[in-house]
Every structure is written in C-alpha cells, then in structure tokens.
Backbone as numpy.savetxt, mean C-alpha at the origin, in Angstrom:
# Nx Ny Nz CAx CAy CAz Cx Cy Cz
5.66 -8.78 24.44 6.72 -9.75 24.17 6.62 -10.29 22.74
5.26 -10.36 21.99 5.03 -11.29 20.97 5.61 -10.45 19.82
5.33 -8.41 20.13 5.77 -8.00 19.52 7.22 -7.30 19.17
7.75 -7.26 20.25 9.53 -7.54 20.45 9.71 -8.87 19.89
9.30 -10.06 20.18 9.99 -11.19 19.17 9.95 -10.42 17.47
8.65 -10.42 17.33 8.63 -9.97 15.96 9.41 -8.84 14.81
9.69 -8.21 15.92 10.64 -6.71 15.92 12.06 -7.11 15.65
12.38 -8.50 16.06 14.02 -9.07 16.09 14.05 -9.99 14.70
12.89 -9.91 14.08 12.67 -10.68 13.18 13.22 -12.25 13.32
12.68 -12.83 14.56 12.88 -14.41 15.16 11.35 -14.76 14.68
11.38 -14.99 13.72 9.81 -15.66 13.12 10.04 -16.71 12.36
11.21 -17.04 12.19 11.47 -18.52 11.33 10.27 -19.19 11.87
9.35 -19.75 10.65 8.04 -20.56 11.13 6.91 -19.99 11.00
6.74 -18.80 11.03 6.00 -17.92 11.35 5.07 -17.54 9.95
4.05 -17.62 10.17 3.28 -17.50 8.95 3.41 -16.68 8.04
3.54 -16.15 6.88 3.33 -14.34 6.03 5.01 -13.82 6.34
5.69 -13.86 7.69 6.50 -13.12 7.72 7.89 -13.70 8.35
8.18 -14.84 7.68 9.33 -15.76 7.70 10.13 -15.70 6.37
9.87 -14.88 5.54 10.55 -15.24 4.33 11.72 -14.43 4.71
12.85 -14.17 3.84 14.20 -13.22 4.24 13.79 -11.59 3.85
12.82 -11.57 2.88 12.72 -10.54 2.78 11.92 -9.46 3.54
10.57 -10.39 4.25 10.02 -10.19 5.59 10.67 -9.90 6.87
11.62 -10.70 6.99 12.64 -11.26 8.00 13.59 -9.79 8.10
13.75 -9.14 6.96 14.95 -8.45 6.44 14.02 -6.51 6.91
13.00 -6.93 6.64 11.87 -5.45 6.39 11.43 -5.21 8.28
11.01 -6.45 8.83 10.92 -6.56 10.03 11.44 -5.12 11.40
12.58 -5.59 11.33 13.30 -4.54 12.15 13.31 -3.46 11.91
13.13 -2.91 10.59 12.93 -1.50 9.80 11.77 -1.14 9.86
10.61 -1.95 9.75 9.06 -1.20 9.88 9.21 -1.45 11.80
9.87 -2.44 12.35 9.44 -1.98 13.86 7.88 -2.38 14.06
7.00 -3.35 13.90 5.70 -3.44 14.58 5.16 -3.55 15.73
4.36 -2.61 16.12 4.02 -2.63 17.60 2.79 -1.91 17.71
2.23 -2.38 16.94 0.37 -2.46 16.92 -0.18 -3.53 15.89
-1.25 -4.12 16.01 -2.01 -4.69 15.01 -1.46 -3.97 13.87
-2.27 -3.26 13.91 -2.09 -2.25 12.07 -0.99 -2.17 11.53
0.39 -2.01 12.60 1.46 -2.17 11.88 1.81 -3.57 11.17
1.70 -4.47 11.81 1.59 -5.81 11.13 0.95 -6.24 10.18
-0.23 -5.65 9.92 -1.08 -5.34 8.63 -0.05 -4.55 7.61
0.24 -3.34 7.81 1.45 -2.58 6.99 2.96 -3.94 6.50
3.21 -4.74 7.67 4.27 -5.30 7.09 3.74 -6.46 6.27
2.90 -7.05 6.39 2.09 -7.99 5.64 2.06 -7.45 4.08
1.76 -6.11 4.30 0.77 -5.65 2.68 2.29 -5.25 2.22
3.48 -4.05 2.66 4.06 -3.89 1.70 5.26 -4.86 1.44
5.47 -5.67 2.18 6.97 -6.73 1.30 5.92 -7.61 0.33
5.79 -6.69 -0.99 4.91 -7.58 -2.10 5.68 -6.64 -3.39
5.19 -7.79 -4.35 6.09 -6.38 -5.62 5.41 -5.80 -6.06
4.07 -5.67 -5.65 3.62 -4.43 -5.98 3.88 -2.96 -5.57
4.32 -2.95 -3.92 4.06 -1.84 -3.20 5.99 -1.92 -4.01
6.84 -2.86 -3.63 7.90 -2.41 -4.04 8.21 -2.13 -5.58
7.73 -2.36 -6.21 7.61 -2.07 -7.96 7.53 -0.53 -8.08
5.91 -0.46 -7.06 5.52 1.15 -7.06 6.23 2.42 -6.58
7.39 1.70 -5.71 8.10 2.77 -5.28 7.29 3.44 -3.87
6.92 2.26 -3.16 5.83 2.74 -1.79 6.91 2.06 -0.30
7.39 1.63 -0.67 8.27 0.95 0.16 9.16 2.15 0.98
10.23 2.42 0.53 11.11 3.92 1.05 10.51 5.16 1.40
9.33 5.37 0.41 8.41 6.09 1.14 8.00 6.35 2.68
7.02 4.98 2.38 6.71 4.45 3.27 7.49 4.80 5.13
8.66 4.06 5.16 9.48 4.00 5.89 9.92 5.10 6.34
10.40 5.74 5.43 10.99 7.00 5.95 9.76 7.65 6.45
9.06 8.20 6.12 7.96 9.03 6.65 7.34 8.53 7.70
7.06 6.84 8.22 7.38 6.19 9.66 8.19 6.41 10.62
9.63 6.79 9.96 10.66 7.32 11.00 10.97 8.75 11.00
10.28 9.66 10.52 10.14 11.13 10.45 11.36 11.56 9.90
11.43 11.06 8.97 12.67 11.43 7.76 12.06 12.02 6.80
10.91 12.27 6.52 10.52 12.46 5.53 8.94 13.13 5.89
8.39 14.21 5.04 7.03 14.56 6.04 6.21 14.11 5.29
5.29 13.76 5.48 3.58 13.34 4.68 3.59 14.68 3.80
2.97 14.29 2.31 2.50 15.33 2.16 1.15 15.20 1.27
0.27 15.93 1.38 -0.95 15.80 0.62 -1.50 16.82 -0.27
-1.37 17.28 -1.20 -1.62 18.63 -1.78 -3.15 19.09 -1.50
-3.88 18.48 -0.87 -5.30 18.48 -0.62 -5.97 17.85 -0.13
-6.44 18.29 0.95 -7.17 17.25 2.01 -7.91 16.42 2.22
-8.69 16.10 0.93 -9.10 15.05 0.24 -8.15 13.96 0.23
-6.86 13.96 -0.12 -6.21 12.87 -0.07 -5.56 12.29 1.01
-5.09 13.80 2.01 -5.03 12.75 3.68 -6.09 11.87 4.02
-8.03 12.45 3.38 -8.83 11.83 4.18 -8.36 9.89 3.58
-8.01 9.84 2.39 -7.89 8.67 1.78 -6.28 7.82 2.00
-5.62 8.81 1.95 -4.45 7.76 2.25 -3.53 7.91 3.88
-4.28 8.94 4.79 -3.81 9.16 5.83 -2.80 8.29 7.06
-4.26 6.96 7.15 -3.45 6.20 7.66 -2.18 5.47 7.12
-2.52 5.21 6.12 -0.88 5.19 5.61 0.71 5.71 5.51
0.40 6.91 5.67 1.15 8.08 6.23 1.65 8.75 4.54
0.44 8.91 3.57 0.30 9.36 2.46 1.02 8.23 1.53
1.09 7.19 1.67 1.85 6.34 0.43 0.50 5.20 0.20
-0.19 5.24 -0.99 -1.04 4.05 -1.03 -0.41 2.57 -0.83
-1.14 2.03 0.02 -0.52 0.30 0.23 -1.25 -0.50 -0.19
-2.78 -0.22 -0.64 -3.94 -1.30 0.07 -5.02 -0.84 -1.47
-5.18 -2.13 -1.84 -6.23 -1.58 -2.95 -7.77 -0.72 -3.07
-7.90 -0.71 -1.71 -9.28 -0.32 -1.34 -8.79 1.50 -1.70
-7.33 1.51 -0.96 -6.87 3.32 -1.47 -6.83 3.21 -2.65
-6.50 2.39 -3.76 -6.42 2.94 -4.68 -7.43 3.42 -5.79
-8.89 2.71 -5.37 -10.57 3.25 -5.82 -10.62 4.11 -4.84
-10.53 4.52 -3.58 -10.72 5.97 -3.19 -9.89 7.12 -3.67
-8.61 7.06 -4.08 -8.15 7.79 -4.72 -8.36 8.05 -6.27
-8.95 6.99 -7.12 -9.54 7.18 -8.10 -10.77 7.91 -8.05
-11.49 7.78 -7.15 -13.02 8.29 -6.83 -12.87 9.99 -6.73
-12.03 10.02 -5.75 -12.39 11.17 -4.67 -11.18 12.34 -5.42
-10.31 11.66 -6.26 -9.19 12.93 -6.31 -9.26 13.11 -7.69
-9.93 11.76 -8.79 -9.75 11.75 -9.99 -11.44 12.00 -10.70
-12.01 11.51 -9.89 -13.78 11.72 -10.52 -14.05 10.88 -10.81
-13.15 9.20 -10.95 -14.01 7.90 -11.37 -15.30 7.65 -10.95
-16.07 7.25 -11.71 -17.52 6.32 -10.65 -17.04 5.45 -10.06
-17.80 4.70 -8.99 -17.48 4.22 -8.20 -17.51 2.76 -9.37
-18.03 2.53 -10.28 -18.14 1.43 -11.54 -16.79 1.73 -12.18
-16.45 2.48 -12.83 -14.87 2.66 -13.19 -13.56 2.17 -11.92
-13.53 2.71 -10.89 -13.06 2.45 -9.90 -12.80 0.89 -9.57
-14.09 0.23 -9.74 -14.13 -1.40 -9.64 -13.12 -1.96 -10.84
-13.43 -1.42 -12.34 -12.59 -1.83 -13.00 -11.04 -1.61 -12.70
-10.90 -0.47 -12.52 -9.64 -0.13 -12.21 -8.96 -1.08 -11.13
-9.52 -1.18 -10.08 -9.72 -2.43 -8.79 -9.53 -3.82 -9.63
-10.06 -4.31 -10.55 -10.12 -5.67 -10.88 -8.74 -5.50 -11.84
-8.34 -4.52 -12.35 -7.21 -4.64 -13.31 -5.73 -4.34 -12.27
-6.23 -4.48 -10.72 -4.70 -4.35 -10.16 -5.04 -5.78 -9.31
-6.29 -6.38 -9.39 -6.74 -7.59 -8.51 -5.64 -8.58 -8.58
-5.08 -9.16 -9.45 -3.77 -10.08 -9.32 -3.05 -10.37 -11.15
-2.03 -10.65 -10.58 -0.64 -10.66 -11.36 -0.78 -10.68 -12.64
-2.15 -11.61 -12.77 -2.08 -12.11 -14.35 -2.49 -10.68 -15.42
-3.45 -9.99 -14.50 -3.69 -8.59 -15.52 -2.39 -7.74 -15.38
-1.17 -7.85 -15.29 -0.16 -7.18 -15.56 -0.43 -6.34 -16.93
-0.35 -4.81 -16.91 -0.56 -4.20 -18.26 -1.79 -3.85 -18.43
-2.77 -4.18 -17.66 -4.16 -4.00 -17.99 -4.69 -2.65 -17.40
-3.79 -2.40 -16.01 -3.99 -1.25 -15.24 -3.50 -0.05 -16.41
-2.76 -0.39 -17.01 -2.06 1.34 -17.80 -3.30 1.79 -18.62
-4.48 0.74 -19.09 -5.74 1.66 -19.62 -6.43 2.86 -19.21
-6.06 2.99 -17.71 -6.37 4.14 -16.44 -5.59 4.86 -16.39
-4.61 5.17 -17.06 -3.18 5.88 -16.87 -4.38 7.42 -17.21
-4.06 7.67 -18.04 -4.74 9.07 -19.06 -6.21 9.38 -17.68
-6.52 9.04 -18.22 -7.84 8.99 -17.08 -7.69 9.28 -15.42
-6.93 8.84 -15.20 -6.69 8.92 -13.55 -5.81 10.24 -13.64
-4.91 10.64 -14.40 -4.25 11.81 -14.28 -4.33 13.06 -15.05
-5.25 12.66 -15.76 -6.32 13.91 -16.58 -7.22 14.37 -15.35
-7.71 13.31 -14.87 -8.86 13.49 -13.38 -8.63 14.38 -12.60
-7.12 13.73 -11.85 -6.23 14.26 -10.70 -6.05 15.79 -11.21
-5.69 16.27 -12.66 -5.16 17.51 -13.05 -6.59 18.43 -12.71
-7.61 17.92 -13.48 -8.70 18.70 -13.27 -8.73 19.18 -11.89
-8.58 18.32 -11.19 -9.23 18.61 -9.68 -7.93 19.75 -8.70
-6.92 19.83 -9.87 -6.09 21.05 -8.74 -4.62 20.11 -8.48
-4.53 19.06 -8.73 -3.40 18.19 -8.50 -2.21 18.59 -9.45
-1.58 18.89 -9.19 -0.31 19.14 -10.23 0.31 17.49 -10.70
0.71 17.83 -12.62 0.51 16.66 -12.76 1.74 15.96 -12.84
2.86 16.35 -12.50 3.81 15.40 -11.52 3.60 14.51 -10.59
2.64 14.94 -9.58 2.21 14.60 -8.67 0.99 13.44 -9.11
0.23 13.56 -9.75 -0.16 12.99 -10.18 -0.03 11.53 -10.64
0.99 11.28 -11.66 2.15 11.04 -12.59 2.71 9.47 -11.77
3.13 10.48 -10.24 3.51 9.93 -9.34 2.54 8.52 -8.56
1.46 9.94 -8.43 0.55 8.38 -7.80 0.20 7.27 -8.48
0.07 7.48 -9.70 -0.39 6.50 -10.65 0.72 5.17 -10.81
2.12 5.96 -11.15 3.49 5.13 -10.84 2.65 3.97 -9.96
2.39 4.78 -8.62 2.18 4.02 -7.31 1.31 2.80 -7.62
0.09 3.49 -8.13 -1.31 2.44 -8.12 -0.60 1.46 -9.41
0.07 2.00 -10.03 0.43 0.79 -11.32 1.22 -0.51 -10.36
1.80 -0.08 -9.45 2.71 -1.50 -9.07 1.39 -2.79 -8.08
0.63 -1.72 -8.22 -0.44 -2.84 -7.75 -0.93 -4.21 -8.76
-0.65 -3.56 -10.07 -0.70 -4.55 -11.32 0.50 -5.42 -10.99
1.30 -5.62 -10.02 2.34 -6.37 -9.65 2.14 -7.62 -8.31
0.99 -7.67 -8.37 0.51 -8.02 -7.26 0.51 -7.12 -5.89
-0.37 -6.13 -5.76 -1.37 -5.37 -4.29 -2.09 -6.34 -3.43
-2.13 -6.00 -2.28 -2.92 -6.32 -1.06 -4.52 -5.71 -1.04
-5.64 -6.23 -1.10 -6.80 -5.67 -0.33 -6.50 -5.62 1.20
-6.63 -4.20 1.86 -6.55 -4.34 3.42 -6.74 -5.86 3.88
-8.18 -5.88 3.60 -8.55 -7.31 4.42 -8.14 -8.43 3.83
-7.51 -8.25 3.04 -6.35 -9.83 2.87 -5.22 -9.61 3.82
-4.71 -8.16 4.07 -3.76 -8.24 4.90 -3.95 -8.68 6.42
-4.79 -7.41 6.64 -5.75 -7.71 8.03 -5.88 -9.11 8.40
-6.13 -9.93 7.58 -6.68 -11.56 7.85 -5.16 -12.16 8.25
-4.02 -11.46 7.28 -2.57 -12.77 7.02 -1.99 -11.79 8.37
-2.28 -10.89 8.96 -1.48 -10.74 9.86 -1.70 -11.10 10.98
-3.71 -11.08 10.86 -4.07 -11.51 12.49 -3.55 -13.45 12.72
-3.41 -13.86 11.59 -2.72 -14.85 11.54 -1.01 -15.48 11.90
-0.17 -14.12 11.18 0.99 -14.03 11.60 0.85 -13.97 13.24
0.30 -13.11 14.09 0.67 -12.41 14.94 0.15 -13.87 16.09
-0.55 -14.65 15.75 -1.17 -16.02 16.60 -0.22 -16.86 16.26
0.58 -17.08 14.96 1.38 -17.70 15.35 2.72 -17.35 16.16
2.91 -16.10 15.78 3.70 -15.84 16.46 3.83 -16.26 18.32
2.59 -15.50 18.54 2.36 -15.70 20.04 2.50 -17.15 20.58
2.43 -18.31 19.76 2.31 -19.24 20.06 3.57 -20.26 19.88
C-alpha cells in the first residue's frame, strides 16, 4: 500500500520526494522495492539530469531500450543500475576497473564530483578517464559518453548511501 501511495505520487509532506519534480518522476520510475526508491531519491538531482542519465535510465527500466555494456567489466560495475551510472561510488569503479585509475586518483576524481561548489574541477579527469577507457578496448565515443555522464556529477551526484539513508527515510514517512 505504502508503495502504491508512492507510485500515485500522493507524497505532499513526504520527505526527499514531495517536490514537483519528484512528484512529476514518481509515476514514471514506478517504485516497488527499497532500491527503487533509492534510484528515485538519487536521480531527480542535476547531476544525473545534467548527465543525461535520466531518459536513459527510464527507458531501459521499461524495456525500451536494452542495457548495453561493451565489456563485462562494466555490467559488473554499473549493472544494477541497468548500465547508466547514478551513484558516485560507480563512478570510482568505473574509473578503476574500465579506465586504470588507482584507487588514490579515483578518490580525487570522487572528491571533484563530491558537491556543487567544485563545478569544473571534474573536467581535469576528462583526458585521463578516456585515454584509460580507449586503452582498455572501449571505443572512444563510448567513452566520451560516460564521462558526459560522470561530469554531471560535478552538478551535484548522490553517494548510494546518501540515497539509501534519504529514502529509507522517505519510505517511513511515507508509511506513516
């Protein structure tokens, strides 16, 4: 029931996911698990929508669109997502694992999408993350692309567990 209210987007009040644009995304992401509520938490932000993760996103939720991963390395990293990075923790595994960062580069890269004010600071990783990606077999469109992605995190991104936390929150008030 708590998650059919939520689904009708009747949350006026409702913690994280009362705004219109929440309100508006609601019925289109459809939540009906924890995790999905985590997903609607993390992407109505301008980062994920800056990045162009939003339509993605969605469509490939409603099988409009197929996942795709040029290498299985990157389902292992952005899988649950359904291949669109949302969550900053993907975006140091995808630096790590597809580009060759250290896991010390990665942090930087992480602290330069950490919040709003480093706007611009993330494009120092541009060259680097898609020089990486090329080495490793990634075609660099594709590439090009993800980076697009990880840049809107310089727009303000979600760490999972900021989301995780604002939804298990949404979802109590909701119930209540």
């Amino acid at each position: 029931a708590t998650y059919d209210m939520i689904c009708k987007a009747d949350t006026v009040g409702v913690f994280q996911i009362e705004s219109r644009a929440q309100m508006s995304m609601l019925p289109r992401l459809k939540p009906a698990k924890f995790f999905d509520l985590v997903i609607q938490v993390a992407i109505v932000r301008p980062g994920p929508i800056q990045g162009d993760m939003v339509h993605p996103y969605l469509r490939r939720r409603n099988r409009q669109e197929d996942e795709h991963y040029p290498k299985e390395e990157l389902r292992g990293v952005l899988g649950k997502t359904l291949g669109v990075p949302l969550f900053q923790e993907q975006a140091m595994r995808v630096a790590i694992e597809c580009a060759g960062f250290s896991p010390g580069k990665a942090d930087q890269l992480r602290r330069a999408m950490a919040t709003f004010k480093n706007v611009g600071t993330i494009s120092k990783f541009r060259q680097d993350l898609i020089d990486g990606m090329v080495e490793r077999g990634y075609e660099q469109e594709f590439a090009e692309r993800i980076f697009k992605q990880l840049e809107g995190f310089g727009s303000y991104g979600f760490p999972e567990s900021h989301a995780a936390s604002f939804a298990l929150i949404a979802y109590a008030s909701s119930w209540l």
